[in-house]
The first five atom37 places (N, CA, C, CB, O) and aatype in JSON, in Angstrom:
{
  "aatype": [20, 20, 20, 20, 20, 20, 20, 20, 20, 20, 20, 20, 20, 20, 20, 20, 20, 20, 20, 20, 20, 20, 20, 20, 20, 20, 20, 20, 20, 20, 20, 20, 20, 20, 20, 20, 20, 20, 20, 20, 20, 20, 20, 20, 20, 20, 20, 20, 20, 20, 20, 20, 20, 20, 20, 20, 20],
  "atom_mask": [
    [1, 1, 1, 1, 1],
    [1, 1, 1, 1, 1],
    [1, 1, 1, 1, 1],
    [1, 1, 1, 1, 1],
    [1, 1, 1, 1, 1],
    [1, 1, 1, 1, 1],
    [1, 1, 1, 1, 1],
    [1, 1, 1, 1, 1],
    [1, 1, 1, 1, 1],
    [1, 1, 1, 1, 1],
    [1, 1, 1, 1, 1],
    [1, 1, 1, 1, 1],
    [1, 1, 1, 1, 1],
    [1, 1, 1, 1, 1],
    [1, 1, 1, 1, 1],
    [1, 1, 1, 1, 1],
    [1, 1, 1, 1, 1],
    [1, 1, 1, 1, 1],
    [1, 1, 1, 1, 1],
    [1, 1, 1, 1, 1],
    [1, 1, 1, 1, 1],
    [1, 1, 1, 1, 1],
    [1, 1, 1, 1, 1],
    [1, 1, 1, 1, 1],
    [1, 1, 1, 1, 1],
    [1, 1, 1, 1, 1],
    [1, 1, 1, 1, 1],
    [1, 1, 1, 1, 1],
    [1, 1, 1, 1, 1],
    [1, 1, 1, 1, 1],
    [1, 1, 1, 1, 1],
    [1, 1, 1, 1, 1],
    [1, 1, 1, 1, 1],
    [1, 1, 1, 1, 1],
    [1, 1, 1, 1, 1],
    [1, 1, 1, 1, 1],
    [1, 1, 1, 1, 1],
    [1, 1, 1, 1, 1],
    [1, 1, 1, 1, 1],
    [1, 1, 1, 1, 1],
    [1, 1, 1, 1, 1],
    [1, 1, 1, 1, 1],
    [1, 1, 1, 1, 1],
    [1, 1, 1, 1, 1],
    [1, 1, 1, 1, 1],
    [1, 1, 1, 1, 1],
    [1, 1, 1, 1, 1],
    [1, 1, 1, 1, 1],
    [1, 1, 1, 1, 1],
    [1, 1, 1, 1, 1],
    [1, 1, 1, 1, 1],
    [1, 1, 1, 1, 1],
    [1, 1, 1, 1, 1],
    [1, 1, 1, 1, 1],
    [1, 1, 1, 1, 1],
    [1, 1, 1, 1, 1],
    [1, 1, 1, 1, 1]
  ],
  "atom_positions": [
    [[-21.94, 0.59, -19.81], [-20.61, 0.66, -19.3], [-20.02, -0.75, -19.23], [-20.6, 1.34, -17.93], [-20.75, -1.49, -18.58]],
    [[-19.31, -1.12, -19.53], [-17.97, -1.77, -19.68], [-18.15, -2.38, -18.0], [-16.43, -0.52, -20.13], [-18.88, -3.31, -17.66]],
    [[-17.61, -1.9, -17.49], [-16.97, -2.47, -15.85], [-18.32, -2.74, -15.0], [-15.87, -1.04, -14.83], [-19.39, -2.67, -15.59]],
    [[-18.29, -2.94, -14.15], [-19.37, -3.06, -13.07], [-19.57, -1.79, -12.62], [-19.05, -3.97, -11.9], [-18.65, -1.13, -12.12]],
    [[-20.85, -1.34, -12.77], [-21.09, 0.69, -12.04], [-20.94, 0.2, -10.8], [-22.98, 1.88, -12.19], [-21.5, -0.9, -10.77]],
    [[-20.33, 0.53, -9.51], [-20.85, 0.53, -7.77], [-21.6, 1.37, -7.48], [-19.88, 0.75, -6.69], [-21.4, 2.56, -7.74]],
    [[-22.88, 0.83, -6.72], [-24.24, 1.68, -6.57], [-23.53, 2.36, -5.11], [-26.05, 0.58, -6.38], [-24.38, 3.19, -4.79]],
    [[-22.94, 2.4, -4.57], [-22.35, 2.99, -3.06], [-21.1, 2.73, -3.12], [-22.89, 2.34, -1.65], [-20.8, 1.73, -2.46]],
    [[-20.09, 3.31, -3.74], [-18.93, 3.68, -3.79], [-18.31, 4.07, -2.02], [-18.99, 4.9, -4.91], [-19.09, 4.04, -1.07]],
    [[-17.29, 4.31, -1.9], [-16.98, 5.02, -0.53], [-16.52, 6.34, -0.48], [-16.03, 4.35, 0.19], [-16.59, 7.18, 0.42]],
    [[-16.05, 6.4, -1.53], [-15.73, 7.94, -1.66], [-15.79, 8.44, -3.08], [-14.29, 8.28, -1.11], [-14.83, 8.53, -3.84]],
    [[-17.34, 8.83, -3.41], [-17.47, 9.06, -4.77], [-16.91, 10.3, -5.48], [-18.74, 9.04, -4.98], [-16.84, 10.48, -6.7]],
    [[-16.56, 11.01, -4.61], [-16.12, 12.33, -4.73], [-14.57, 12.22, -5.36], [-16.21, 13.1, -3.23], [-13.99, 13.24, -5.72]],
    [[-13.91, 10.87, -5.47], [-12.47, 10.97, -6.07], [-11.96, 10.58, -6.98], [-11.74, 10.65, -5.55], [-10.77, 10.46, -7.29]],
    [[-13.55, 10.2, -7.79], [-13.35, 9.13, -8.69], [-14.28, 10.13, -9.84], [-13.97, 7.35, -8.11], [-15.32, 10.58, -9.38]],
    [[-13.95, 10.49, -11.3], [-14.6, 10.88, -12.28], [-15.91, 9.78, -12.74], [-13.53, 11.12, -13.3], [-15.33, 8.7, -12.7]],
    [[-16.98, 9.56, -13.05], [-17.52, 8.6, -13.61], [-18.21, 8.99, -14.74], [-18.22, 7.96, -12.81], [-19.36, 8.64, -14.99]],
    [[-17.6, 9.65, -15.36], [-17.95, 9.97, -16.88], [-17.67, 9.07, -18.24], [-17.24, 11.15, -17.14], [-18.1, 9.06, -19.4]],
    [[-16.84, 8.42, -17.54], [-16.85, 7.0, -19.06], [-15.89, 5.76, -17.76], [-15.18, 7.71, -21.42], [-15.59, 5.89, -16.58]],
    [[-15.75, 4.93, -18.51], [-15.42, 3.45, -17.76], [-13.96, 3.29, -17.55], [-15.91, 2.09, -18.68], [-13.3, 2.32, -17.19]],
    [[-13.55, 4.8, -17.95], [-12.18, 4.86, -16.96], [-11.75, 4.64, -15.32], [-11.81, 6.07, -17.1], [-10.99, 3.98, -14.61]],
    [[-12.69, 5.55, -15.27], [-12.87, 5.75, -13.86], [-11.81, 6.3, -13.03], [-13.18, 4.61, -13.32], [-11.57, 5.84, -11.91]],
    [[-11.2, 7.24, -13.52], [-10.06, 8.31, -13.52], [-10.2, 8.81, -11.92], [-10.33, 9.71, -14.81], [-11.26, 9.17, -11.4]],
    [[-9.03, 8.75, -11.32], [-9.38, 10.13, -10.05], [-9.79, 11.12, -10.51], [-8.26, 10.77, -9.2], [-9.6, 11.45, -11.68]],
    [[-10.4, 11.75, -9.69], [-10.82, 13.18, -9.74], [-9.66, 14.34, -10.7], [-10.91, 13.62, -7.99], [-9.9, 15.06, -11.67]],
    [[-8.61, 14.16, -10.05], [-7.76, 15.62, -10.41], [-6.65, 14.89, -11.39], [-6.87, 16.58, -8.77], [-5.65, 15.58, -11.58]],
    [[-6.67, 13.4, -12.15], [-5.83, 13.38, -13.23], [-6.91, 12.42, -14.01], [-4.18, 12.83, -12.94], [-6.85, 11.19, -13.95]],
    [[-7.86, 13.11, -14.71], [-8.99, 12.48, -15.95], [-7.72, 12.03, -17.13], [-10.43, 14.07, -16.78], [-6.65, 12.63, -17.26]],
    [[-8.05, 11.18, -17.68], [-7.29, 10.89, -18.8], [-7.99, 10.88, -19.82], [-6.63, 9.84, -18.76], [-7.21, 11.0, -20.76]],
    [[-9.42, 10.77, -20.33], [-10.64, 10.79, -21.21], [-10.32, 12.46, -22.13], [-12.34, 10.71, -20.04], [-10.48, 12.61, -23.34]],
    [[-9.92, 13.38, -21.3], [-10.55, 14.97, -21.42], [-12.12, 14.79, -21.67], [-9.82, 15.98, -22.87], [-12.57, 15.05, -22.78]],
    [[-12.84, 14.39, -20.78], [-14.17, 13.96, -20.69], [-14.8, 15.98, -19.96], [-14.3, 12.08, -19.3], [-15.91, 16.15, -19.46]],
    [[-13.99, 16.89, -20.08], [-13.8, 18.29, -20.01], [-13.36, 18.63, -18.98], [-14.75, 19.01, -20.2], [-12.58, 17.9, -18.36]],
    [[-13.88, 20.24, -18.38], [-12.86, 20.73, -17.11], [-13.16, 20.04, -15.96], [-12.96, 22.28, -16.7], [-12.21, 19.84, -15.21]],
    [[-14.74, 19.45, -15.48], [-14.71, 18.92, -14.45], [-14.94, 17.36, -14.27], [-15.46, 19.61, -13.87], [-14.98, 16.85, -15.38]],
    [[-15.1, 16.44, -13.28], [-15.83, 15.63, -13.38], [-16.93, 15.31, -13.28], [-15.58, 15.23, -13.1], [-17.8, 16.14, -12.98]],
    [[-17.18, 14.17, -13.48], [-18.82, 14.15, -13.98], [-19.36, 13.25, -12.0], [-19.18, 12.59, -16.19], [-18.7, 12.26, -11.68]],
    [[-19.92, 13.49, -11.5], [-20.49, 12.49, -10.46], [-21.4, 11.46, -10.59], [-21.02, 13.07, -9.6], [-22.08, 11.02, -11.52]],
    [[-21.24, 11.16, -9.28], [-21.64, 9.77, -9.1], [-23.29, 9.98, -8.77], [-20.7, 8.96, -7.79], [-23.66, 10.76, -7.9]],
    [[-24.21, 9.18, -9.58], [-25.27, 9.36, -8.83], [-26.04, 9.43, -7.0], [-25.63, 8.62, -9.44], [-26.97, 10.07, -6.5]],
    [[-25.23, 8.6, -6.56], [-25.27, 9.2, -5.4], [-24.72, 10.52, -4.79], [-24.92, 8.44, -4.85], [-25.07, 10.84, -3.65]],
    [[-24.1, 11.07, -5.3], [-24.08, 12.36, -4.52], [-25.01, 13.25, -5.48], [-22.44, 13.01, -4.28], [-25.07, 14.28, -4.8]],
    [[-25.65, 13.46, -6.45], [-26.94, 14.02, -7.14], [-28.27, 13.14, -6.15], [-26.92, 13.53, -9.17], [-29.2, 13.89, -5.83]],
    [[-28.32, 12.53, -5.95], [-29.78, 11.59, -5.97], [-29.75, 10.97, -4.04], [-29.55, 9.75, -7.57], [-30.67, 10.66, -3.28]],
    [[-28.42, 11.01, -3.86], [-28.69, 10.06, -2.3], [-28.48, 8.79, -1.71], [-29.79, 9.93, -2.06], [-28.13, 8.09, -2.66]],
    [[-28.49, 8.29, -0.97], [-28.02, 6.68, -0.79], [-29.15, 5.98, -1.63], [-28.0, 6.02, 1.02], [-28.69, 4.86, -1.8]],
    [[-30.0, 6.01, -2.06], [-31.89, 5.31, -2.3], [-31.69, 5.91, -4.33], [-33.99, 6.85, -0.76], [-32.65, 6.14, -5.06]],
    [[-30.23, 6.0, -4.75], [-30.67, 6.6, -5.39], [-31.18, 5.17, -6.79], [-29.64, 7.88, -5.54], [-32.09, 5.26, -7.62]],
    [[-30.43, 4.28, -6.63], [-30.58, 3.4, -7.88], [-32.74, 2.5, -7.54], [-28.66, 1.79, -7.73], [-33.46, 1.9, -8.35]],
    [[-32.98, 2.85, -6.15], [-34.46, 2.57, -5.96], [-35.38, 3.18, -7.0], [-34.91, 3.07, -4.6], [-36.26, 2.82, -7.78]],
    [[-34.72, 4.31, -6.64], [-35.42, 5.84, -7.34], [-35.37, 5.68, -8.95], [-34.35, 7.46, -6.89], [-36.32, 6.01, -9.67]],
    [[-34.15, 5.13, -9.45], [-34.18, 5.18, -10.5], [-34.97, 3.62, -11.23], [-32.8, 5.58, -10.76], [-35.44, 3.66, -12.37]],
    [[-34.99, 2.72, -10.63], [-36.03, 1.63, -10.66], [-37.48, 2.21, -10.86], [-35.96, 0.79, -9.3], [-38.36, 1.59, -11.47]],
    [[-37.69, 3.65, -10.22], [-39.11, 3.88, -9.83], [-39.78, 2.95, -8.75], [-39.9, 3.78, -11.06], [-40.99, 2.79, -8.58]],
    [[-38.81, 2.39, -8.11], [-39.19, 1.22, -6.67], [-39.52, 2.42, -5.5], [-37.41, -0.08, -5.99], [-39.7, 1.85, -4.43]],
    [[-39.65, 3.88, -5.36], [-39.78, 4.47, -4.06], [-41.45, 4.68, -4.45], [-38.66, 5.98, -3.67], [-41.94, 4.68, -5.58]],
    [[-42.12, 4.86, -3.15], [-43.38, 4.83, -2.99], [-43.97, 6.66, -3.16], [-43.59, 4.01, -1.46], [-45.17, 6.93, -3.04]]
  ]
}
């Protein structure tokens, strides 16, 4: 990706993160399709970029 990803966004829920637009939620400009794509933290959790390191025990 292009831009800087934010590992803890504040409100990931309003933001599409399906390409490096980074579109609100309800006007995508990509047609990246019907919904948006989320943020790994709301799939995975606050711990989620640890997790994806393989840094959790």
């Amino acid at each position: 990706m292009a831009k800087k990803f934010p590992t803890h966004p504040k409100h990931p829920e309003r933001i599409c993160w399906g390409c490096d637009k980074y579109c609100a939620a309800n006007d995508m400009a990509c047609g990246n399709g019907s919904e948006r794509t989320a943020h790994p933290v709301e799939w995975f959790g606050d711990d989620w970029i640890e997790w994806s390191r393989g840094e959790q025990e």
